[in-house]
C-alpha positions in Angstrom: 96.0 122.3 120.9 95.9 125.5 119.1 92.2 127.2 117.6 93.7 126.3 114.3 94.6 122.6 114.7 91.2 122.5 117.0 88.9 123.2 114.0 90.4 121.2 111.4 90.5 118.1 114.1 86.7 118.7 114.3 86.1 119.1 110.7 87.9 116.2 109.9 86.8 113.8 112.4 86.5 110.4 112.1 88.4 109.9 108.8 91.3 111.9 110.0 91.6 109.3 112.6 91.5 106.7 110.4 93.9 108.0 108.2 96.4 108.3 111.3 95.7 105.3 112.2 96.3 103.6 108.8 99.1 105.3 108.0 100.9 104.8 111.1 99.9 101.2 110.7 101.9 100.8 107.1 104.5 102.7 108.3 105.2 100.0 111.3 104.9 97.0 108.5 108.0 98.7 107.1 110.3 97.5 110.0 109.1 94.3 110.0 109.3 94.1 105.9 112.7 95.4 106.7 113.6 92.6 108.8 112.4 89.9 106.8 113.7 91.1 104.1 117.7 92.2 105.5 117.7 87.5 105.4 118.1 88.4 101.9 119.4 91.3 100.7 122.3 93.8 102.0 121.3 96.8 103.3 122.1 99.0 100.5 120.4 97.0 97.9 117.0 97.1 100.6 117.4 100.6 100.4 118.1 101.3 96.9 114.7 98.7 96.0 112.8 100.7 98.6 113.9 104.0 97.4 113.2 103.3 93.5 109.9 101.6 94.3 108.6 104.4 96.5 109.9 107.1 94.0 108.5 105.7 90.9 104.8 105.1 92.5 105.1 108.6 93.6 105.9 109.7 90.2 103.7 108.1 88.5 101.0 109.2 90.9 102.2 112.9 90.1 102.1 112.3 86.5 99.0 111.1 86.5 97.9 114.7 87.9 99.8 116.5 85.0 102.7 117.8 87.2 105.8 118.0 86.1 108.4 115.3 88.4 111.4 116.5 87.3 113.7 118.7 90.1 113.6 122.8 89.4 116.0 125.1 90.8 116.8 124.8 94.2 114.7 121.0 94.4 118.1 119.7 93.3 119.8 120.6 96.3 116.6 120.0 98.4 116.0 116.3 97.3 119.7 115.4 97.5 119.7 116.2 101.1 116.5 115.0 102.1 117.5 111.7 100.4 121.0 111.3 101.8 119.4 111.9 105.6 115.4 110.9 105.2 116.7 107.9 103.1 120.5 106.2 102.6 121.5 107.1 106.2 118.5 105.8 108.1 117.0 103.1 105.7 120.4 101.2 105.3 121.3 102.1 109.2 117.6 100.5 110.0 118.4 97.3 107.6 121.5 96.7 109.3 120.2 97.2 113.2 117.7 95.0 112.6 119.7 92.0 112.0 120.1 91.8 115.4 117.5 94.1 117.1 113.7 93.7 117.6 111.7 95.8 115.6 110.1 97.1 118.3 113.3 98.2 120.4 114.3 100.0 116.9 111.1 101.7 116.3 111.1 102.7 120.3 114.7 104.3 119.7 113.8 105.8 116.3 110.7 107.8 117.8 113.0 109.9 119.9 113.7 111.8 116.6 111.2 114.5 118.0 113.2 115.4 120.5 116.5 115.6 118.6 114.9 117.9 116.6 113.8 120.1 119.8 117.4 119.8 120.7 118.4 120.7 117.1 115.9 123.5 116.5 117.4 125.1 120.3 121.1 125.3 118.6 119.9 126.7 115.7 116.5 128.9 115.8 116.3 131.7 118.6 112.8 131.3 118.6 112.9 127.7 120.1 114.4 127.8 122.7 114.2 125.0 125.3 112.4 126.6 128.7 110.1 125.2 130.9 108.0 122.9 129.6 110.0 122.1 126.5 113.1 121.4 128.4 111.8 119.0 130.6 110.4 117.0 127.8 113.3 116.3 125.7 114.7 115.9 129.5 112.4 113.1 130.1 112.6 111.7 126.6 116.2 111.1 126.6 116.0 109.5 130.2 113.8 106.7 128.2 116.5 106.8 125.7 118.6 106.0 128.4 116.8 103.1 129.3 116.8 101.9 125.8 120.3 102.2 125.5 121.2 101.0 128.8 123.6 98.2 129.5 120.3 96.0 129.3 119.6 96.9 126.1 123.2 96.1 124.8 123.5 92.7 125.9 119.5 91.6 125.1 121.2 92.9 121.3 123.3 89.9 119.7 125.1 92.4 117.8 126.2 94.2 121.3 125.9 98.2 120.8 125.4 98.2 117.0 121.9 97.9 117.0 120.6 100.4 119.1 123.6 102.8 118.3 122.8 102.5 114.7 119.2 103.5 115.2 119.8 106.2 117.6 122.2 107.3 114.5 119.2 106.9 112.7 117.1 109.1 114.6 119.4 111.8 114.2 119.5 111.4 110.5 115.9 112.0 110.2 116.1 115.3 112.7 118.6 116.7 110.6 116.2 116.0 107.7 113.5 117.5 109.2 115.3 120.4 110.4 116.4 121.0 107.2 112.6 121.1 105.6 112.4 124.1 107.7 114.7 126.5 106.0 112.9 125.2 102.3 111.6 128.6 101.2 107.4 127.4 100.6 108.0 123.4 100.7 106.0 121.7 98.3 105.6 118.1 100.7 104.9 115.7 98.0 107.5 116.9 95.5 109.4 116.5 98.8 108.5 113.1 99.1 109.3 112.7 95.8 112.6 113.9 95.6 113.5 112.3 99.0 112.8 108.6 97.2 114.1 108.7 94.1 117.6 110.7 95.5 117.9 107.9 98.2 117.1 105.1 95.5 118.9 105.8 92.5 122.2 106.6 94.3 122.0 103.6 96.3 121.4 101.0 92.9 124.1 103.2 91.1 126.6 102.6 94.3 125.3 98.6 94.6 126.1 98.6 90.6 129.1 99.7 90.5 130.5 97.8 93.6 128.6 94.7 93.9 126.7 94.1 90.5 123.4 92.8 89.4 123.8 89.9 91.6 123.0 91.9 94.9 119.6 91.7 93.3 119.6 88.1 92.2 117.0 87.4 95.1 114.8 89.9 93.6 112.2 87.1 92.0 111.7 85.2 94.6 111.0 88.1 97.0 108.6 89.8 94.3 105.6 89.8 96.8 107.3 91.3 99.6 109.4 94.0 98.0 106.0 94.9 96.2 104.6 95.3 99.7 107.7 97.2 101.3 107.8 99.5 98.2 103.8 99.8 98.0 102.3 99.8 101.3 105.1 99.9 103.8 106.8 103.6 101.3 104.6 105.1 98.8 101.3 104.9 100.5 101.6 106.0 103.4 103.8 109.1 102.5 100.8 110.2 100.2 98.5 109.3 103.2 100.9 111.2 105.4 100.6 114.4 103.0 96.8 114.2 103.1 96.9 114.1 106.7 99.2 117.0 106.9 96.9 119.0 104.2 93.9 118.9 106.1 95.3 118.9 109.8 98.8 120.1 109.8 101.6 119.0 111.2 100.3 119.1 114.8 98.1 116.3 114.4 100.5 114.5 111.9 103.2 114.2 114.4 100.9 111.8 116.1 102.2 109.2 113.8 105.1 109.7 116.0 103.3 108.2 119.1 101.2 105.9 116.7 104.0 103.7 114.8 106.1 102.1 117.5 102.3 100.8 118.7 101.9 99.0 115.7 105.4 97.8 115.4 105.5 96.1 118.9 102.1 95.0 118.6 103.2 93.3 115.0 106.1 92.0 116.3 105.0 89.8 118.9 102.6 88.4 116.8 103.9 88.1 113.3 107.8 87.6 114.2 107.0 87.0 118.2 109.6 88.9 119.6 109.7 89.6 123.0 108.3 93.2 124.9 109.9 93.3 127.9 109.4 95.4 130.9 112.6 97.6 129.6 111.0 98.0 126.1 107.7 99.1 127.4 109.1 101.2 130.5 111.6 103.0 128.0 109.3 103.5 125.1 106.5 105.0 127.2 109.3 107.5 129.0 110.3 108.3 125.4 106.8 109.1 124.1 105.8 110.9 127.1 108.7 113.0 126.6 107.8 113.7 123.1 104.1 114.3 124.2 105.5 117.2 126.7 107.1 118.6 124.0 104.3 118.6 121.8 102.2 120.3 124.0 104.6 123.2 124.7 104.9 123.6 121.3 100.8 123.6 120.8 100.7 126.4 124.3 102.9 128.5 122.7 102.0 128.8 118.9 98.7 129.1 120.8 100.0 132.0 123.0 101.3 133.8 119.8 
C-alpha cells in the first residue's frame, strides 16, 4: 500500500470499512435483482428502467446541491461512451446471461475486469507495462478464467456458452470503460456517474419505444417494489457510496469492491435463490481474485517506488 493510501486508510477507519462493505453488498443485490427480474422483462427494457432510475436519483441528488446536471463540452462525448460500455453493453449482456447462469458464476467472470484492464492499459500506456509481478497476475487471473470458462462451466450453463461468454463480454465492456476514464482530462466521478446512467437509460427506452412499445413495460406495476430496489439500492446508492469511498481513500482501496462483490453475490445466491457453489465456482473465483490481488499490489509497489 502506498504512504498516501496508508494514511487515509487510517484516518478513515472503521467507516471506510463499512462503506466498502455496504456498498459492495448493494452492488451484489443487483445481480440477483437482475435475475429475478429478466422473468419479466427483456433485457433492454431492464436496462433502460435501471439506467433512467439510477440517472434521475443521481440528478436529483445533484440538483439538490445546486449543480448544474446538464452535459458541458466534452461531457457529451464522455457520458455517451461511458453509457454505451459502463451501461447498454454490460447491463443488457448481464440480463441476458443470467437467464441461464448463476449469479454467482457471472459475478465470478465479471470480476476479471481488473485484469482486462491491466492487459488493456499494457497495449496502450508505456508506463504500464506488464513485468514481473504484474504479469504473473493477470497470468494467474486468466488461468481462473479458464476454469470458469472451461468445458465444465459450459455444460453446468443451460444456455451452453452464452452465459459465461456474454459476461466475459461483459467484463471487457466495463475495461474499456474504465480505460477510457483515464484519458478524461480532470474527471469529475459523479457527473461521471451521472452521465454514464442517464446515456445508458434514455437510449435504451428510446430504442425499446421505437421497436417494441409501451408494452415492454406493461409488467412495470406489478414489479414496482423491486425495480424501486434495483434502481435505488442495487444503482444509485451505491455509485454515490462508491464516490465517497473513492473521495476519501482513492481508488486503491475502492477497487476492493472488486474482491468484495462476487462475496456477497454467492453468499446471496445460495440463500435467497439457492443456487449451487461448486468446487469449480469457488476454485475459479479464488484463482481470479488472487490474480487481481497480485496485480493490485504491483500496482501499490510501484506508485509506491515512484
Amino acid at each position: 500500500m502506498s504512504p498516501a493510501a496508508d494514511t487515509a486508510a487510517s484516518r478513515a477507519g472503521a467507516p471506510l470499512l463499512g462503506l466498502l462493505l455496504l456498498c459492495s453488498f448493494l452492488w451484489g443485490t443487483g445481480y440477483l435483482l437482475t435475475k429475478v427480474l429478466a422473468v419479466e422483462f427483456a433485457p433492454m427494457p431492464l436496462t433502460a428502467i435501471r439506467g433512467v432510475m439510477g440517472g434521475g436519483l443521481l440528478a436529483l441528488w445533484l440538483l439538490a446541491r445546486g449543480q448544474n446536471i446538464l452535459p458541458r463540452g466534452r461531457e457529451w462525448r464522455d457520458w455517451l461512451v461511458l453509457g454505451i460500455f459502463q451501461g447498454i453493453i454490460p447491463n443488457t449482456l448481464t440480463a441476458y446471461a443470467l437467464a441461464d447462469t448463476t449469479a454467482g458464476l457471472a459475478v465470478l467472470i465479471a470480476a476479471s475486469s481488473p485484469l482486462m484492464v491491466a492487459v488493456l492499459a499494457h497495449l496502450l500506456f508505456p508506463d504500464q507495462r506488464l513485468t514481473g509481478r504484474r504479469a504473473g497476475g493477470v497470468l494467474v487471473g486468466f488461468a481462473g478464467m479458464a476454469i470458469l470458462l472451461g468445458p465444465a462451466a459450459f455444460a453446468d450453463s443451460p444456455g451452453g456458452l452464452f452465459g459465461p461468454l456474454a459476461m466475459a463480454v461483459t467484463a471487457a465492456s466495463y475495461a474499456i470503460g474504465v480505460i477510457y476514464v483515464r484519458g478524461i482530462p480532470a474527471p469529475q466521478p459523479v457527473r461521471l456517474a451521472l452521465g454514464q446512467q442517464l446515456f445508458s437509460g434514455l437510449p435504451s427506452l428510446a430504442i425499446v419505444l421505437a421497436v417494441t412499445g409501451p408494452s415492454a413495460f406493461a409488467a412495470v406495476p406489478a414489479h414496482a417494489a423491486e425495480l424501486a430496489a434495483f434502481g435505488i439500492f442495487a444503482t444509485a446508492v451505491p455509485i454515490a457510496l462508491y464516490m465517497q469511498i473513492l473521495r476519501i481513500a482513492g481508488p486503491t482501496l475502492g477497487s476492493m469492491n472488486a474482491y468484495l462483490t462476487p462475496v456477497w453475490t454467492l453468499l446471496l445466491g445460495l440463500v435467497v435463490l439457492h443456487e449451487p457453489a461448486g468446487p469449480r465456482e469457488i476454485l475459479g473465483g479464488l484463482v481470479v481474485l488472487g490474480g487481481i490481488a497480485i496485480v493490485s499490489s504491483a500496482n501499490r509497489r510501484r506508485r509506491a517506488a515512484a
